[in-house]
SEDOLO-362113 format. One record per residue (C-alpha): z, y, x. Coordinates in steps of 0.05 Angstrom, whole numbers, plus 32768, in hexadecimal, padded with zeros to 4 digits. Example, Ala and Ser with C-alpha at 12.3 -4.5 7.8 and 13.67 -1.06 7.14 Angstrom:
// SEDOLO-362113
809C7FA680F6
808F7FEB8111
This chain:
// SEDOLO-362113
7FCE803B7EDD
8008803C7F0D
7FFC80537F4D
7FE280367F98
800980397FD6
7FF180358023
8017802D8064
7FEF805E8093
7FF7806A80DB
7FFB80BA80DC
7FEB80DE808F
7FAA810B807A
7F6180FB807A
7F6780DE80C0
7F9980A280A3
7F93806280B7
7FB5802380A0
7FED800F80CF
7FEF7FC980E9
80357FC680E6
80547FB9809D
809A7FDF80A4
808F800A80D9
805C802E80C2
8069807980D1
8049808D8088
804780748040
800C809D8019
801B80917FCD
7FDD809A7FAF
7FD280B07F67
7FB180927F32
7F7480B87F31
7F2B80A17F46
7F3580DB7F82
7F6A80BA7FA5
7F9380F77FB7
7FE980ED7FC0
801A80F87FE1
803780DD8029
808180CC8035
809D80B68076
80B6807B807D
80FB808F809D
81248050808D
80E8802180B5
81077FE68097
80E57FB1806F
81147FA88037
811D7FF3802A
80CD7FFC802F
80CC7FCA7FFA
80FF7FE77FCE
80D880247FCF
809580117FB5
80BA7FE67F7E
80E180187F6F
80A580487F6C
807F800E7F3C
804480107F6C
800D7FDE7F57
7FF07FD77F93
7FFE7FDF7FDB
7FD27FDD8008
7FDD7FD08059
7FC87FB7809A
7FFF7F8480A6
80337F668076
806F7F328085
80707EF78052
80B27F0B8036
80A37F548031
80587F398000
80887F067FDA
80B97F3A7FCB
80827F6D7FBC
80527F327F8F
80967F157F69
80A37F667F55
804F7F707F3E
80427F987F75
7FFC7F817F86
7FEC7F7B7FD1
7FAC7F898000
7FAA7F858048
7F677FAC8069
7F527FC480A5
7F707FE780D8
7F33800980FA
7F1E803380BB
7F398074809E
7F5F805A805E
7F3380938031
7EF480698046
7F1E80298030
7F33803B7FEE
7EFC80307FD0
7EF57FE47FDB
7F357FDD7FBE
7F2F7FC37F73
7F537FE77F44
7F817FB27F16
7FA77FC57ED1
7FDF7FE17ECA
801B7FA77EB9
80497F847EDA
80317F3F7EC5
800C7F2C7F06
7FF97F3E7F4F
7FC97F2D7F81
7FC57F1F7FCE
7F8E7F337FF7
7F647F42802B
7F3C7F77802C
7EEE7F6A804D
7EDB7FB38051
């Protein structure tokens, strides 16, 4: 299974999902593992196009955030990056867990809206 990414707000246990889609301070690129553990980058560049470069780039299946332009989820969808958008008011670690898990290919993602 290829791996998850989030859009936090700060990284650690304490991470929240940002609200904002290409601003967010932190991307957490979590493994494939049932434990969740991985590894945070900072988003330096803070630019839509280049955030979306990365996680194609790093064939996430999933990416999961508070907030997401239309552009940025048709670029990420038309490249099989699945997309989730959840809360904001919950530590992403207590999120995880409501987000379903899909296979591994590149033949179709999802939109949605997390109701955690």
């Amino acid at each position: 299974m290829r791996g998850r990414a989030a859009l936090t707000d700060r990284r650690g246990p304490s991470a929240f999902l940002s609200p904002f889609f290409e601003m967010a301070p932190w991307v957490a690129i979590l493994d494939a593992t049932p434990h969740a553990r991985g590894i945070w980058l900072r988003n330096h560049a803070r630019d839509r196009h280049a955030l979306c470069d990365m996680l194609i780039t790093y064939r996430m299946s999933l990416l999961l955030c508070g907030w997401i332009d239309a552009a940025s989820a048709r670029r990420l969808l038309t490249s099989g990056v699945s997309v989730a958008v959840g809360p904001c008011d919950r530590p992403l670690f207590d999120i995880l867990p409501h987000v379903p898990r899909r296979p591994a290919t590149d033949r179709f993602a999802t939109f949605q809206v997390l109701r955690v």
